[in-house]
MOPAC internal coordinates of N, CA, C and O (Angstrom, degrees):
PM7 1SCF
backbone

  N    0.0000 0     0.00 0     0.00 0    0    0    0
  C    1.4467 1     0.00 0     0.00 0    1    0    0
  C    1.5275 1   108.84 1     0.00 0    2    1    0
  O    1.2310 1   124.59 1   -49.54 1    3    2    1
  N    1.2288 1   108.79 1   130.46 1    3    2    1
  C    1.0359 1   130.96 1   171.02 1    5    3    2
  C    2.4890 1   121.78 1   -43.38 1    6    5    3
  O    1.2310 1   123.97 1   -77.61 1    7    6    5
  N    1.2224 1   110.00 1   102.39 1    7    6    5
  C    1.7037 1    86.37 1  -179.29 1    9    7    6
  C    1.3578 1   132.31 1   -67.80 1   10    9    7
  O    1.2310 1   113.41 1   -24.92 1   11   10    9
  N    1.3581 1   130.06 1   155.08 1   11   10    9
  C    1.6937 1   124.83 1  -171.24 1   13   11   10
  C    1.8369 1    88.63 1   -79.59 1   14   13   11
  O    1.2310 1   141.97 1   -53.61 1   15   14   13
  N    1.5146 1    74.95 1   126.39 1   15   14   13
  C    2.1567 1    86.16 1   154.12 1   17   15   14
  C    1.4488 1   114.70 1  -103.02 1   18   17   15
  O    1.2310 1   122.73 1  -166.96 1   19   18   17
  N    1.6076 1   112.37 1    13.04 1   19   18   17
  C    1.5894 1   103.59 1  -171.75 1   21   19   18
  C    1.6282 1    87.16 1  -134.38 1   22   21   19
  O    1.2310 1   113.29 1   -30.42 1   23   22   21
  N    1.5606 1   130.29 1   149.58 1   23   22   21
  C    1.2254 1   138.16 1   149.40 1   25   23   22
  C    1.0525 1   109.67 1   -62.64 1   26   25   23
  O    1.2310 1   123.55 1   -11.59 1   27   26   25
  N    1.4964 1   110.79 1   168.41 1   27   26   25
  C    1.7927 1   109.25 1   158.83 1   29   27   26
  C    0.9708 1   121.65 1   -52.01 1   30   29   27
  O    1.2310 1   118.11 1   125.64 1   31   30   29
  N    1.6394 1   121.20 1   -54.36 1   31   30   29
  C    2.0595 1   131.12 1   170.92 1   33   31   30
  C    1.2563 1    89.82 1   -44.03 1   34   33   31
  O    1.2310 1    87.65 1  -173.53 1   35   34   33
  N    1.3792 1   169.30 1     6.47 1   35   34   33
  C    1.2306 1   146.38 1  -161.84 1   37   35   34
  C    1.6307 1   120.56 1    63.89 1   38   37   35
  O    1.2310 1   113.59 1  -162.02 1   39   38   37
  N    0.7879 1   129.73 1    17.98 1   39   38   37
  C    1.5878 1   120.34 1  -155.93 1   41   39   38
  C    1.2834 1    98.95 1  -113.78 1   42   41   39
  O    1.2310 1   118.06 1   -51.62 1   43   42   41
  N    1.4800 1   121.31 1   128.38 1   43   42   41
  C    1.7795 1   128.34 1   179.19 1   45   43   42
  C    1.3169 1   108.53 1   -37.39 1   46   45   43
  O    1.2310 1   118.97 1   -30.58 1   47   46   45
  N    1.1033 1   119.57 1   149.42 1   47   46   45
  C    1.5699 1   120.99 1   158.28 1   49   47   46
  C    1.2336 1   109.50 1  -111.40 1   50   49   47
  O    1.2310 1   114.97 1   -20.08 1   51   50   49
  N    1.7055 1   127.14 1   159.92 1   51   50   49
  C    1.0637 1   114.96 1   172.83 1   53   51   50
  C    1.1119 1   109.32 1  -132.46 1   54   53   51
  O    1.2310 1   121.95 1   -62.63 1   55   54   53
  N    1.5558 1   113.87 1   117.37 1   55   54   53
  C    1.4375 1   123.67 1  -163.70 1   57   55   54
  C    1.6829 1   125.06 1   -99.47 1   58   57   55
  O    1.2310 1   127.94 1  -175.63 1   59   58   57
  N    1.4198 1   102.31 1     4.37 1   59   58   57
  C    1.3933 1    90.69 1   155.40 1   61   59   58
  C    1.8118 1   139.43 1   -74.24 1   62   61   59
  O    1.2310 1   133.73 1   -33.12 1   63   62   61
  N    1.5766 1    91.07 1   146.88 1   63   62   61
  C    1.6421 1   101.66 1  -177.30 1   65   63   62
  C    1.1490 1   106.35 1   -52.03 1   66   65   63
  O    1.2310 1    91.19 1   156.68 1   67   66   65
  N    1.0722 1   165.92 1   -23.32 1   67   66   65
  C    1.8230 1   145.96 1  -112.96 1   69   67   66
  C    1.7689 1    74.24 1  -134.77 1   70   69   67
  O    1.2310 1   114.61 1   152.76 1   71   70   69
  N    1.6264 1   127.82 1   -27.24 1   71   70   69
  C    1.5674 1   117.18 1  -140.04 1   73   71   70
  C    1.8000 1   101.78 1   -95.78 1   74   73   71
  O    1.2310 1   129.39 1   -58.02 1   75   74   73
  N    1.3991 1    99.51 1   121.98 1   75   74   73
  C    1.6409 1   105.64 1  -179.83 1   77   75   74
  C    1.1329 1   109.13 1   -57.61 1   78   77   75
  O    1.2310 1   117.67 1    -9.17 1   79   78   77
  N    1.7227 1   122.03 1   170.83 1   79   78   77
  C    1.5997 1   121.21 1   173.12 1   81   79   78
  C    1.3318 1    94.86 1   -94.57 1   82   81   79
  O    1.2310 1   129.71 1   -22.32 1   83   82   81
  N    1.1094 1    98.89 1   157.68 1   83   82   81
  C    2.1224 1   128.55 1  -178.97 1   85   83   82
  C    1.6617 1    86.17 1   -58.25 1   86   85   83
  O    1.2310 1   139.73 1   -39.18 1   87   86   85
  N    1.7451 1    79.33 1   140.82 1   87   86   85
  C    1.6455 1    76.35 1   173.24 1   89   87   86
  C    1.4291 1   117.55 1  -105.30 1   90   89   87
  O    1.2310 1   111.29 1   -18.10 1   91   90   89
  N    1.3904 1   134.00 1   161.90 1   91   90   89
  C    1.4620 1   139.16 1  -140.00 1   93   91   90
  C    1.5427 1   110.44 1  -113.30 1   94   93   91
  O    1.2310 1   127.80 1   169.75 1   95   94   93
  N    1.9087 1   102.58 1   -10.25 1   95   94   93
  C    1.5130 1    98.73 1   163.69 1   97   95   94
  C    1.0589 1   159.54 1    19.12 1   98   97   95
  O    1.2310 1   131.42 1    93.24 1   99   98   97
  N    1.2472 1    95.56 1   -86.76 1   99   98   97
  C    2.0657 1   120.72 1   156.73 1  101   99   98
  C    1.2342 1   119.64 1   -74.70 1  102  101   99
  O    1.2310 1   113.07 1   139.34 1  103  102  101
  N    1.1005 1   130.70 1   -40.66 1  103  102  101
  C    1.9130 1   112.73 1   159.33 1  105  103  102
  C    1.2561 1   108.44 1   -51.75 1  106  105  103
  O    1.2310 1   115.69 1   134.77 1  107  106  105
  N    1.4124 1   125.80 1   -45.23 1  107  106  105
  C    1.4805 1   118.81 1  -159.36 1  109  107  106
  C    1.7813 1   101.29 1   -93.73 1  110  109  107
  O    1.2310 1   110.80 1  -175.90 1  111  110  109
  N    1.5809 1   134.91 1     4.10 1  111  110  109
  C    1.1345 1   124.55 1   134.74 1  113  111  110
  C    1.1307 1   140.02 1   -69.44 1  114  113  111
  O    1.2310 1   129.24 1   158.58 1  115  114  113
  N    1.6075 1    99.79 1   -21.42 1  115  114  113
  C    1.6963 1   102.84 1  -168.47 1  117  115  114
  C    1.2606 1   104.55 1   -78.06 1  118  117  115
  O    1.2310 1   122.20 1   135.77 1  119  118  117
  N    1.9909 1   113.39 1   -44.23 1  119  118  117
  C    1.2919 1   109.44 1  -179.37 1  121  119  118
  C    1.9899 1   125.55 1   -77.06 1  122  121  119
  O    1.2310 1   133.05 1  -170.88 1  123  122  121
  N    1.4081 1    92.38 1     9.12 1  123  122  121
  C    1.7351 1    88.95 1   173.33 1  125  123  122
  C    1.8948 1   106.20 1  -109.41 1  126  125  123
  O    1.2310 1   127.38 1  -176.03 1  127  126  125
  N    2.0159 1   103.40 1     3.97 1  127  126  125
  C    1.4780 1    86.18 1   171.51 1  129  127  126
  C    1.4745 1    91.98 1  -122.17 1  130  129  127
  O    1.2310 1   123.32 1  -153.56 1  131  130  129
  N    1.3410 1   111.23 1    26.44 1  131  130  129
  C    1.6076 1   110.22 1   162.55 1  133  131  130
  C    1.6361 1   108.10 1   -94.59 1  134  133  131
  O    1.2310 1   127.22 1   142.14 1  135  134  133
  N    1.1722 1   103.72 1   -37.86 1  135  134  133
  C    1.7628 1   121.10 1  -163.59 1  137  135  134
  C    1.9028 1    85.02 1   -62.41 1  138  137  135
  O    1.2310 1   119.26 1   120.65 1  139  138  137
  N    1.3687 1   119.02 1   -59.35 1  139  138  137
  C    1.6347 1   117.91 1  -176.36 1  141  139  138
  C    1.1763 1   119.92 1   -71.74 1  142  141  139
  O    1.2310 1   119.91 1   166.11 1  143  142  141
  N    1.2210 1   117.77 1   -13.89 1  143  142  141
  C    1.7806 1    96.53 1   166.89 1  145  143  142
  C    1.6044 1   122.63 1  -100.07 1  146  145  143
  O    1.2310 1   121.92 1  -179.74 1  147  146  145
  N    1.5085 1   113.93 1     0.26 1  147  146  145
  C    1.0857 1   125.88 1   161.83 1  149  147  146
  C    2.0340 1   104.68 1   -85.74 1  150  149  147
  O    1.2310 1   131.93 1   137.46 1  151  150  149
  N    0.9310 1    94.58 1   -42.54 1  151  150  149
  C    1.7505 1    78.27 1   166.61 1  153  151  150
  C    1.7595 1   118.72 1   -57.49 1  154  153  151
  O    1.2310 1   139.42 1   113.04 1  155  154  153
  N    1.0610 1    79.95 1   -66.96 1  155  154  153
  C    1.7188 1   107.38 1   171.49 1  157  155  154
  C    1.6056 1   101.54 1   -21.73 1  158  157  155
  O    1.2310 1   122.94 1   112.41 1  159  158  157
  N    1.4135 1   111.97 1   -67.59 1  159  158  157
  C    1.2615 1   113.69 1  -174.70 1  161  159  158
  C    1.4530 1   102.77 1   -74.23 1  162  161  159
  O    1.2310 1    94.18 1   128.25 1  163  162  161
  N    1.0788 1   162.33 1   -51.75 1  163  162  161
  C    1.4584 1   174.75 1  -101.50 1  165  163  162
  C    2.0113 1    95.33 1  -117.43 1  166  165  163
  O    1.2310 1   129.12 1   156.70 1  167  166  165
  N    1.2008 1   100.04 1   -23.30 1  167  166  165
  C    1.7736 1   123.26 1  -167.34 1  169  167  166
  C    2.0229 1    86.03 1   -83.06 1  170  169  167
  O    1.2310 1   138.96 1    98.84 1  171  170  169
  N    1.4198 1    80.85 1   -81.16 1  171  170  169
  C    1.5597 1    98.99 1  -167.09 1  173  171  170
  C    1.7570 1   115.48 1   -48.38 1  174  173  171
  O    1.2310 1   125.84 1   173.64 1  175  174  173
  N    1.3970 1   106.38 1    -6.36 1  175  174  173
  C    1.4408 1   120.89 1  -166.32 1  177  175  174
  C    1.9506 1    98.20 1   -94.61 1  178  177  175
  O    1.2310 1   132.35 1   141.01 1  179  178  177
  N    1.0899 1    93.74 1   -38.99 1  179  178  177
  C    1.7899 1   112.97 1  -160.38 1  181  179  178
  C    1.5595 1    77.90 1   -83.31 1  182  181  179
  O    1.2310 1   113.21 1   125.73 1  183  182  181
  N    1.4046 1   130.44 1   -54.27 1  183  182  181
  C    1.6182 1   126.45 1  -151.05 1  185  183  182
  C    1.8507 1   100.26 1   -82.05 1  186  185  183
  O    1.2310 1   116.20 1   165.32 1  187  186  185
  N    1.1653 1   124.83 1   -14.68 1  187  186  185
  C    1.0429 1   116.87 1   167.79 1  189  187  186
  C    1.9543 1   122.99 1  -101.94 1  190  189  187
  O    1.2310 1   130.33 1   162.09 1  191  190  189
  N    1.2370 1    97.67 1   -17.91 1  191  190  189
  C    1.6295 1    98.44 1   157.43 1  193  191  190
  C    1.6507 1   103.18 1   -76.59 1  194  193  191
  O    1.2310 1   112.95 1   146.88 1  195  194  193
  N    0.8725 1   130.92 1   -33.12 1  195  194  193
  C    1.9738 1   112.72 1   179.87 1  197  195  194
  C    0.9741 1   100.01 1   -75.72 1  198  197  195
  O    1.2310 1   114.83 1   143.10 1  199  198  197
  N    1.5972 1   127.41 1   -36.90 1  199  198  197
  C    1.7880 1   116.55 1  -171.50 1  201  199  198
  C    1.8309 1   104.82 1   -67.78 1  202  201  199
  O    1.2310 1   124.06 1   160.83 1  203  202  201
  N    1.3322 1   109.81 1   -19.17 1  203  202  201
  C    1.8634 1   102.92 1  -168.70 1  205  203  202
  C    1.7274 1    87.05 1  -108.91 1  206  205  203
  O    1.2310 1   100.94 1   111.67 1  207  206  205
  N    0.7563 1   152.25 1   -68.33 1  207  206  205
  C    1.5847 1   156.86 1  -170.62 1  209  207  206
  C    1.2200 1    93.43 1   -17.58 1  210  209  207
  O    1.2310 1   121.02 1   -71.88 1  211  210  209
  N    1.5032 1   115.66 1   108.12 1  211  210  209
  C    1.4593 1   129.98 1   159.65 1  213  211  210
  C    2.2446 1   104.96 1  -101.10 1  214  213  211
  O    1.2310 1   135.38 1   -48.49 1  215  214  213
  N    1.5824 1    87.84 1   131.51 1  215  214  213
  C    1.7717 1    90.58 1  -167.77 1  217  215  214
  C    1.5299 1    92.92 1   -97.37 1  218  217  215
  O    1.2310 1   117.98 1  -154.04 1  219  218  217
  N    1.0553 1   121.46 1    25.96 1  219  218  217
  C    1.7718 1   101.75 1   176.61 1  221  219  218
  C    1.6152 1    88.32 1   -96.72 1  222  221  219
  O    1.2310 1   117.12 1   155.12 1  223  222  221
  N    1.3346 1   123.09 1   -24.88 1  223  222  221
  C    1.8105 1   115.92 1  -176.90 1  225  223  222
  C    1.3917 1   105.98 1   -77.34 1  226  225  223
  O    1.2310 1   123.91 1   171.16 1  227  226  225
  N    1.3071 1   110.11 1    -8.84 1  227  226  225
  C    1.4747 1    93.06 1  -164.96 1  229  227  226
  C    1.9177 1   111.78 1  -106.20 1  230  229  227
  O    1.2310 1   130.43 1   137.79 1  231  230  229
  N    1.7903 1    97.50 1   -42.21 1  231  230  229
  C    1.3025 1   112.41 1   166.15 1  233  231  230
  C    1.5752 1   135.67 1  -101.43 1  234  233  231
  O    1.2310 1   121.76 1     1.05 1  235  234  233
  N    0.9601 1   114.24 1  -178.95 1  235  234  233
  C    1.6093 1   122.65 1   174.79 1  237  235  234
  C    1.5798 1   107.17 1    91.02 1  238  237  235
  O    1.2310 1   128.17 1   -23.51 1  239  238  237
  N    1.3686 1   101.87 1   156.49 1  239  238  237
  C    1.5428 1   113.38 1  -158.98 1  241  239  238
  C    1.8756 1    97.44 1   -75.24 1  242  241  239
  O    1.2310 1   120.57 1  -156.43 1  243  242  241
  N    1.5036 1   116.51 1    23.57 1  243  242  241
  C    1.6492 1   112.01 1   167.30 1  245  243  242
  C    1.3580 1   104.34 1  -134.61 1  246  245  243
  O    1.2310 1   121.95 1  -174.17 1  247  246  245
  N    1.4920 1   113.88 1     5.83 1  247  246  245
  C    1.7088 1    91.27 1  -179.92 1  249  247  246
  C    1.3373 1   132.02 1   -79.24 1  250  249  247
  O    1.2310 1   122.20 1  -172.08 1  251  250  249
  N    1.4923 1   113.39 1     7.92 1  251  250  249
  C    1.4365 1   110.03 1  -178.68 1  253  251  250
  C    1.6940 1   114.95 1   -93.65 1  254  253  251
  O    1.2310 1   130.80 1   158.22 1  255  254  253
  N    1.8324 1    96.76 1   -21.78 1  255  254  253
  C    1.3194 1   107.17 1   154.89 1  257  255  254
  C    1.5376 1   138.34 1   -69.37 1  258  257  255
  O    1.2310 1   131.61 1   159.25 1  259  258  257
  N    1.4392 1    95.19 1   -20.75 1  259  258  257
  C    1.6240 1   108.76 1  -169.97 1  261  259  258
  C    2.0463 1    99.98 1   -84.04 1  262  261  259
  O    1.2310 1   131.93 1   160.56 1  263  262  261
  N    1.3647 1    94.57 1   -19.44 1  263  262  261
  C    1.3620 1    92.25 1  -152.73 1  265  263  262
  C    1.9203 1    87.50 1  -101.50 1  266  265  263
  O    1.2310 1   116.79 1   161.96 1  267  266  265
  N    1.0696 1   123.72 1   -18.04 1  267  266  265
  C    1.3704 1   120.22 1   169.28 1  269  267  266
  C    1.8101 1   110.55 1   -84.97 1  270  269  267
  O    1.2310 1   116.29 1   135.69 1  271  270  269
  N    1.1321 1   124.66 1   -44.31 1  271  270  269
  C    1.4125 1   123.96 1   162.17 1  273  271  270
  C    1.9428 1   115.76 1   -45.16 1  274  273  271
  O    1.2310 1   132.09 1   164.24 1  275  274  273
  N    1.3071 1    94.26 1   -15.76 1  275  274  273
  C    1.3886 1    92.02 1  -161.55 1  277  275  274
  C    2.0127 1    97.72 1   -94.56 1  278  277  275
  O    1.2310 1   133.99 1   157.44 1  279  278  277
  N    1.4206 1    90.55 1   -22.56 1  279  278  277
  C    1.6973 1   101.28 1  -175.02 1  281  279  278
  C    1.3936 1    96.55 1   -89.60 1  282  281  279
  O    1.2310 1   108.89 1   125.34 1  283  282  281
  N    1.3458 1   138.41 1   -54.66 1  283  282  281
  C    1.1658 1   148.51 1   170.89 1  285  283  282
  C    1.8412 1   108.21 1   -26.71 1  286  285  283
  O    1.2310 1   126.45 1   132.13 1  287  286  285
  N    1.8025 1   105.21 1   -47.87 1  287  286  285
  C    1.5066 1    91.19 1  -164.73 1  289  287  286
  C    1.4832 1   107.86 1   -85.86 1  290  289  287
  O    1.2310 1   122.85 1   161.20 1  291  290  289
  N    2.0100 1   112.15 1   -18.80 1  291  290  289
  C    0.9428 1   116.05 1   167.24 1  293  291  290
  C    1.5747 1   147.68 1   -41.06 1  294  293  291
  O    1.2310 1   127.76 1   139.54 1  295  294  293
  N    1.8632 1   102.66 1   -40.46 1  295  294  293
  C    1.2347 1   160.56 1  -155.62 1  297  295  294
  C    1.8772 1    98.34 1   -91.50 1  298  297  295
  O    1.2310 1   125.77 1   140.21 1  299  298  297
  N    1.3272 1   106.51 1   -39.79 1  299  298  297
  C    1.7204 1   128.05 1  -175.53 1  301  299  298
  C    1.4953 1    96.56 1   -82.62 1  302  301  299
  O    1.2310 1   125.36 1   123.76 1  303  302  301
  N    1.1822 1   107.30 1   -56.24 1  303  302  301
  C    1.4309 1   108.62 1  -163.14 1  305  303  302
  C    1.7984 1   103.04 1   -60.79 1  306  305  303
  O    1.2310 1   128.73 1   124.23 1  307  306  305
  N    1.5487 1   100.78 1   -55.77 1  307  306  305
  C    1.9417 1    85.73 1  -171.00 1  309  307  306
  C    1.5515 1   102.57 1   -80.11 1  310  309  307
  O    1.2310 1   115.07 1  -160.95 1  311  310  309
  N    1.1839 1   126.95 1    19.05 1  311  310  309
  C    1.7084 1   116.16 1   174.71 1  313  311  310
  C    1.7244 1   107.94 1  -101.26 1  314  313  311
  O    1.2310 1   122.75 1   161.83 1  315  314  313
  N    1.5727 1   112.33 1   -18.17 1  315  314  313
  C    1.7586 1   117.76 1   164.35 1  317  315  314
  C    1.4883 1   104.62 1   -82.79 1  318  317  315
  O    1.2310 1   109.18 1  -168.18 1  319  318  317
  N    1.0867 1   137.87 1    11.82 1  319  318  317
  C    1.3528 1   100.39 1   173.28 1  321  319  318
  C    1.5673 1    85.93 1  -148.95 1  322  321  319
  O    1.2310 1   122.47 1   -84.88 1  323  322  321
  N    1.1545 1   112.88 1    95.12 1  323  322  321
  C    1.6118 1   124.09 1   176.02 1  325  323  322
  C    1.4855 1   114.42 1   -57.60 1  326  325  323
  O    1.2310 1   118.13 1   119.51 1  327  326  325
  N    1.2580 1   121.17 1   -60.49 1  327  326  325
  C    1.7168 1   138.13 1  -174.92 1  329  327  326
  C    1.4887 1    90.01 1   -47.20 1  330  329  327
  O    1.2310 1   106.66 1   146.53 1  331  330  329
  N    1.2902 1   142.42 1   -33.47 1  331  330  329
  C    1.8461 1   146.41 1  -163.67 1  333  331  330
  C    2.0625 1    90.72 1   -73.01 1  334  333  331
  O    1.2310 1   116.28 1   -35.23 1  335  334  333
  N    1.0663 1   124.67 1   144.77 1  335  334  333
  C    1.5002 1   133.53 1   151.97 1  337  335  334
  C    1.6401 1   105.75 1   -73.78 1  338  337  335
  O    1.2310 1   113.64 1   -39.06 1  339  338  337
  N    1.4717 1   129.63 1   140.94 1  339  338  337
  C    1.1116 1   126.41 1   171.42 1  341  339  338
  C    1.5617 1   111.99 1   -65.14 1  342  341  339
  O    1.2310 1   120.03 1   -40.15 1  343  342  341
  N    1.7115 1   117.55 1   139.85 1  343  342  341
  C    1.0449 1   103.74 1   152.70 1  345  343  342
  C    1.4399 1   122.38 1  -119.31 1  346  345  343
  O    1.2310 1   125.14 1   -57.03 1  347  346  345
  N    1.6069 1   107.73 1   122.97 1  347  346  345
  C    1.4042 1   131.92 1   153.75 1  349  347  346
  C    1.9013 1   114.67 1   -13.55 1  350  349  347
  O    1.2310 1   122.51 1   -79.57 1  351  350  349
  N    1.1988 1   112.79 1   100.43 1  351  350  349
  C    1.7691 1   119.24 1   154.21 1  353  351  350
  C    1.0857 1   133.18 1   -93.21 1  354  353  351
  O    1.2310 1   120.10 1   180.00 1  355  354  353

């Protein structure tokens, strides 16, 4: 049997023995400076939630109270002034 000199896409092949395969280089740069800026960012994501993360909302034997008083006065405030549109937090 005869070998294909054409791919399916159409594109020559080149079927001599002596001829190296294409090298893969640039895929395998793009995906090792794709892999780091998704870390990179994934870094900068984690390092700026610890820099804002306040633990008095989150812990201690009153924060589930502190944090419902806090919705409660929220909840007061847009239910006195009807003519106001709610705003969404």
């Amino acid at each position: 049997m005869r070998p294909a000199i054409f791919d399916p896409f159409g594109e020559r092949l080149d079927l001599q023995a002596g001829c190296a395969a294409p090298r893969r280089r640039p895929v395998r740069t793009r995906r090792i400076v794709g892999a780091v800026l998704f870390w990179a960012l994934a870094a900068g994501l984690i390092t700026a939630r610890c820099a804002f993360f306040d633990p008095s909302t989150a812990f201690g034997p009153d924060a589930p109270a502190r944090v419902a008083s806090t919705q409660a006065t929220e909840l007061a405030s847009t239910q006195s002034a009807p003519d106001q549109a709610p705003v969404l937090r």
